[in-house]
C-alpha positions in Angstrom: -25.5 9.4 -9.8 -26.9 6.0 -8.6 -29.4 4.5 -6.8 -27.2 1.6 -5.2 -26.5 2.1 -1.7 -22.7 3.1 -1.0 -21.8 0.4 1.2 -23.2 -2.1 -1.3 -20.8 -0.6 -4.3 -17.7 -1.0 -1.8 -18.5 -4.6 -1.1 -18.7 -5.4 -4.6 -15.7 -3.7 -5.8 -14.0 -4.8 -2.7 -15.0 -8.6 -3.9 -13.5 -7.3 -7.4 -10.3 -6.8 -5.9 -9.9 -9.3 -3.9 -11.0 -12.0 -7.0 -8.6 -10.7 -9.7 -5.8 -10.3 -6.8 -5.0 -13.4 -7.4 -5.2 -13.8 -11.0 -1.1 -13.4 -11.2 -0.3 -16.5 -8.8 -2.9 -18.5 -10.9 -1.2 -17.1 -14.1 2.1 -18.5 -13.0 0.4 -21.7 -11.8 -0.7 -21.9 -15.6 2.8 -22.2 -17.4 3.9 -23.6 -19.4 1.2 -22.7 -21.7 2.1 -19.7 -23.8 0.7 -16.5 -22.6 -1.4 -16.2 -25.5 -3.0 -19.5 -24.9 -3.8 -18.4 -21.1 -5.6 -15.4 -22.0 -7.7 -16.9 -24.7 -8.7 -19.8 -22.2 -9.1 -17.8 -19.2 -11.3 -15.1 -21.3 -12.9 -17.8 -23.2 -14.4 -19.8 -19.9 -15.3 -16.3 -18.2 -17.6 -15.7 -22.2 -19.3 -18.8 -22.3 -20.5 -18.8 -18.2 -21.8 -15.1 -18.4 -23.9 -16.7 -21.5 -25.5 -19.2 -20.1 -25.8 -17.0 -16.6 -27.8 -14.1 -18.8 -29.4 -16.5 -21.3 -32.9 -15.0 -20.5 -31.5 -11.4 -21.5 -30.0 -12.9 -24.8 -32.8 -11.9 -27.1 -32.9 -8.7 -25.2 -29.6 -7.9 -25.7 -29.9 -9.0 -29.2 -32.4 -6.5 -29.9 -30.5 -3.7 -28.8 -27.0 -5.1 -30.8 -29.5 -4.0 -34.1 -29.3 -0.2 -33.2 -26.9 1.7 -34.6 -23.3 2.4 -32.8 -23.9 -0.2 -30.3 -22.0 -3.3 -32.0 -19.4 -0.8 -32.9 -18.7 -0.2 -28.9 -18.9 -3.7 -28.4 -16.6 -4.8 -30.8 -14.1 -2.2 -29.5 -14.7 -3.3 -25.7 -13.8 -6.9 -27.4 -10.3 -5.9 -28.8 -9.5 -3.9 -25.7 -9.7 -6.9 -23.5 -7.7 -8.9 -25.4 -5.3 -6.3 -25.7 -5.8 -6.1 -22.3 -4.9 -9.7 -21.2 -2.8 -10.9 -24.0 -0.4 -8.2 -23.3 -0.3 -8.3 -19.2 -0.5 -12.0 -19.4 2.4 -12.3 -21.7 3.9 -9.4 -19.4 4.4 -11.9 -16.3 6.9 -14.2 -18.1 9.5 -11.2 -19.0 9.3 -9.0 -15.4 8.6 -9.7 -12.0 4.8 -10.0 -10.3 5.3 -6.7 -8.4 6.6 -4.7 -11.6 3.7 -6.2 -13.8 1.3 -6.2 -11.4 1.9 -2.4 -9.8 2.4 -1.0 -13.4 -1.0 -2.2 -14.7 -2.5 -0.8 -11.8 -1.6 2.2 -13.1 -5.5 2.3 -15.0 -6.6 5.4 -13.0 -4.2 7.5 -14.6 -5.7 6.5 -18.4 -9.4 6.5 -16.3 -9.2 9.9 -15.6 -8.2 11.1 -19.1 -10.5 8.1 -21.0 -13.2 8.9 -18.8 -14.2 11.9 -19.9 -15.2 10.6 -23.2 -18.2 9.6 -21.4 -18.7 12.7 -19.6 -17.0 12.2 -16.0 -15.1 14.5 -14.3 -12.1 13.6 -12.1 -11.7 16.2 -9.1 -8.7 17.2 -7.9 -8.1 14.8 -5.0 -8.2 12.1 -7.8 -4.9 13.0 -9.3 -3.1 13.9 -6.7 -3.8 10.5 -5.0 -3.3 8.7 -8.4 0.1 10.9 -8.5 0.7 9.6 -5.0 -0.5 6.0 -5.9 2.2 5.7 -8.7 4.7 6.9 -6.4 3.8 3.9 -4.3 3.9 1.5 -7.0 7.5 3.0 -8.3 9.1 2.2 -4.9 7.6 -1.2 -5.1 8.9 -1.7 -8.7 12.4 -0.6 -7.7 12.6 -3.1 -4.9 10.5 -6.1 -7.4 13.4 -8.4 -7.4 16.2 -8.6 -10.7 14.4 -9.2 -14.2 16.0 -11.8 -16.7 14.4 -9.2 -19.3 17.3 -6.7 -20.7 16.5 -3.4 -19.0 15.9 -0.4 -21.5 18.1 3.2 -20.3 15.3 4.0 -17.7 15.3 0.5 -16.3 11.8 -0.3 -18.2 11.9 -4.0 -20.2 9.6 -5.2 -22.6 7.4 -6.5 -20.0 7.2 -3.6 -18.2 6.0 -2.0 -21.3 3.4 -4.3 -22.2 1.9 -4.0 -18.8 1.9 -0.3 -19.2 0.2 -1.3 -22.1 -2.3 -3.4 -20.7 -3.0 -0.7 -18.0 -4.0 1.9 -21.0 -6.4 -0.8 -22.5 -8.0 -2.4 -19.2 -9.0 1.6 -18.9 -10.9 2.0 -22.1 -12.8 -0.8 -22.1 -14.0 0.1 -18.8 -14.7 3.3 -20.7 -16.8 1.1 -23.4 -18.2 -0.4 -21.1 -19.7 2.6 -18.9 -20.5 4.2 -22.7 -23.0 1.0 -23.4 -24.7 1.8 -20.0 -28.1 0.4 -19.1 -29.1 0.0 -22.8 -27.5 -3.8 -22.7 -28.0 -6.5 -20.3 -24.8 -6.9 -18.5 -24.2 -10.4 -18.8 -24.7 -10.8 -21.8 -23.2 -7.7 -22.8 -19.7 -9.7 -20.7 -20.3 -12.7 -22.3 -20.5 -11.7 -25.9 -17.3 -9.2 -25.4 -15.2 -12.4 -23.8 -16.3 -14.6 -26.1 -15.3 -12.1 -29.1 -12.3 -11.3 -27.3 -11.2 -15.2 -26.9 -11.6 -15.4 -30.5 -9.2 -12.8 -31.3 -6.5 -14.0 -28.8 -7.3 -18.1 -30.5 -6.9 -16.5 -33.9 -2.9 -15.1 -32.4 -2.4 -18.5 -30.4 -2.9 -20.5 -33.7 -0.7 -18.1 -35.8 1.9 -17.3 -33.7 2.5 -20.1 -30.6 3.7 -23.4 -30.9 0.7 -26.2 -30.6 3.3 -28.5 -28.4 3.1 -28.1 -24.7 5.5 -30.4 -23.3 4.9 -30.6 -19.2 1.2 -29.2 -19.4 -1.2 -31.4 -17.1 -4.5 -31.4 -15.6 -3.1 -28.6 -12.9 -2.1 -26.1 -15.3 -5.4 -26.2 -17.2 -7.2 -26.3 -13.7 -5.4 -22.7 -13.1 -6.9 -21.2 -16.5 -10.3 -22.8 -15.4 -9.8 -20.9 -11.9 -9.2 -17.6 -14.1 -12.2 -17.4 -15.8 -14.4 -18.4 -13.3 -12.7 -16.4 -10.2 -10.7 -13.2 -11.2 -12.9 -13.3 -15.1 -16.6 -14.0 -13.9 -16.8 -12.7 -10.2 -14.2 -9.7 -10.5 -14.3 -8.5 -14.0 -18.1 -8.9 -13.6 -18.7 -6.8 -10.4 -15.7 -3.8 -12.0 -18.3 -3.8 -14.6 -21.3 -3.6 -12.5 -19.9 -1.0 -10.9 -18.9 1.3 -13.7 -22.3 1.1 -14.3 -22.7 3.1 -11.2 -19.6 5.2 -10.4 -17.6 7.2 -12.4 -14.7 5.2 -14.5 -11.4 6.6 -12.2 -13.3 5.9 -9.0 -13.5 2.1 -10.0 -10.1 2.0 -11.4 -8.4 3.6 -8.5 -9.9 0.7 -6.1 -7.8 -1.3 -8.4 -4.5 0.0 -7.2 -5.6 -2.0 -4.0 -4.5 -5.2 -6.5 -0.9 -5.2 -6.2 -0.7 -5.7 -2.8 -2.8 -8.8 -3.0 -0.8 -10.4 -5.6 2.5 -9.4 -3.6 0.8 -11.4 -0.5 -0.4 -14.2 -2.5 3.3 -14.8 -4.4 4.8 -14.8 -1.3 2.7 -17.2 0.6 2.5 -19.7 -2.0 5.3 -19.3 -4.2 7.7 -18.1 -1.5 8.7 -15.1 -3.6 11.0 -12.7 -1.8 9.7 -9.4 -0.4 12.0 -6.7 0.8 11.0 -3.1 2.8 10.9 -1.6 -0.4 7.8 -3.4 -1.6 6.3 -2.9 2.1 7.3 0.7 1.5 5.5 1.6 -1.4 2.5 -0.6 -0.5 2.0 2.2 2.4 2.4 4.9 -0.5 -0.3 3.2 -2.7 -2.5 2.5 -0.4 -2.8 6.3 1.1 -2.9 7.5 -2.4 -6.0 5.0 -2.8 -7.4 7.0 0.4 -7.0 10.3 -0.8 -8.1 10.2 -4.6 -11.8 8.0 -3.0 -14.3 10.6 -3.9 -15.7 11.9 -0.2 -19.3 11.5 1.2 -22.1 13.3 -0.3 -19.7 13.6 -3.7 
């Protein structure tokens, strides 16, 4: 269904993955800013580079905002991503980095169902290793370390939800943004949504946070800079090159690779605790990942 080679879509989602890996060290690294603050800077930076990166498509892309449906899907891609990251971002600061990070991983789940609103068709294998993938991320959540949120009756909090949350969202507007195809430029199809999207998470931040950040210096505002440019530009970018190319849940299930990235990273520079559990479902996910990968020639 596309004429890029094979090995050059792996290497790009592979660079996806590894890029927004370690967006949840560098979120951390960001407090004391509110959440909402975060996501509206990190999306904000990620808008205005894919601008000025696809300024000679802007008219372009302009033209083909004037046809009918097309700013509709673009202004939905623009609320989902800020759904998206003011939810999971928020999510963070009331659970643990494995819980957060293996529960929004959970997008091939939504993928598959989402996806065929756009016409894909998730085989078989891709369900049963998503199935097996969520098994994997379940042991890891159970061994993710106490939470200082109060635990609901089935041992979910609040950020556990919201990341389930931000899972479900991340999903359709990869959806969107397969929908919108090859009729809009892609970067300035990125940069418009991320710009829209920063709006909408500036318009919550100056509603609902406080405008006082007591502690916040040049390092914390460095770490949002990092997340637009790093995990926002190069691997939001190349997951939406590729959907371009593969099939919705293909892309999505690469992302389960993300959790155990963020683990690696907390642990090596934050010197967060891992236990056999987390190594234990990291296996799981992993050969889930394996078996849902569409095989050669499909």
């Amino acid at each position: 269904m596309s004429s890029v080679r094979p090995g050059s879509l792996v290497l790009g989602v592979g660079g996806a993955v590894t890029a927004i890996s370690s967006a949840a060290l560098f979120i951390l690294l960001a407090q004391p800013l509110p959440a909402t603050v975060i996501a509206a800077g990190r999306v904000g930076v990620t808008g205005v580079v894919l601008v000025l990166l696809g300024a000679r498509a802007v008219p372009q892309a302009w033209a083909v905002l004037r046809r009918p449906g097309v700013r509709g899907r673009v202004l939905v891609a623009a609320v989902l991503l800020a759904v998206h990251f003011g939810t999971w971002v928020a999510s963070l600061s009331m659970t643990t980095v494995p819980r957060s990070v293996t529960l929004v991983a959970t997008q091939p789940l939504f993928a598959g169902l989402l996806g065929r609103m756009v016409g894909d068709r998730a085989p078989w294998s891709l369900y049963g290793g998503a199935a097996l993938a969520v098994v994997g991320t379940l042991v890891m959540v159970g061994g993710g370390g106490s939470s200082t949120a109060p635990m609901a009756p089935l041992g979910f909090n609040l950020g556990d939800g919201l990341a389930l949350l931000a899972a479900a969202a991340a999903a359709g507007y990869l959806v969107v943004g397969r929908s919108v195809g090859q009729r809009l430029p892609l970067r300035p199809y990125l940069g418009l949504v991320h710009l829209l999207a920063s709006v909408m998470l500036w318009s919550v931040a100056a509603v609902f946070e406080p405008w006082s950040w007591p502690g916040v210096g040049w390092m914390h505002l460095g770490a949002v800079l990092y997340l637009g440019l790093v995990p926002g530009v190069v691997g939001h970018g190349l997951l939406n090159w590729a959907v371009r190319h593969v099939p919705v849940h293909v892309v999505a299930l690469a992302i389960l690779f993300e959790p155990v990235g963020a683990t690696v990273l907390t642990v090596l520079v934050l010197g967060h605790p891992v236990g056999l559990a987390e190594l234990l479902g990291a296996a799981v996910l992993l050969l889930g990942v394996g078996l849902g990968l569409p095989r050669r020639g499909r």
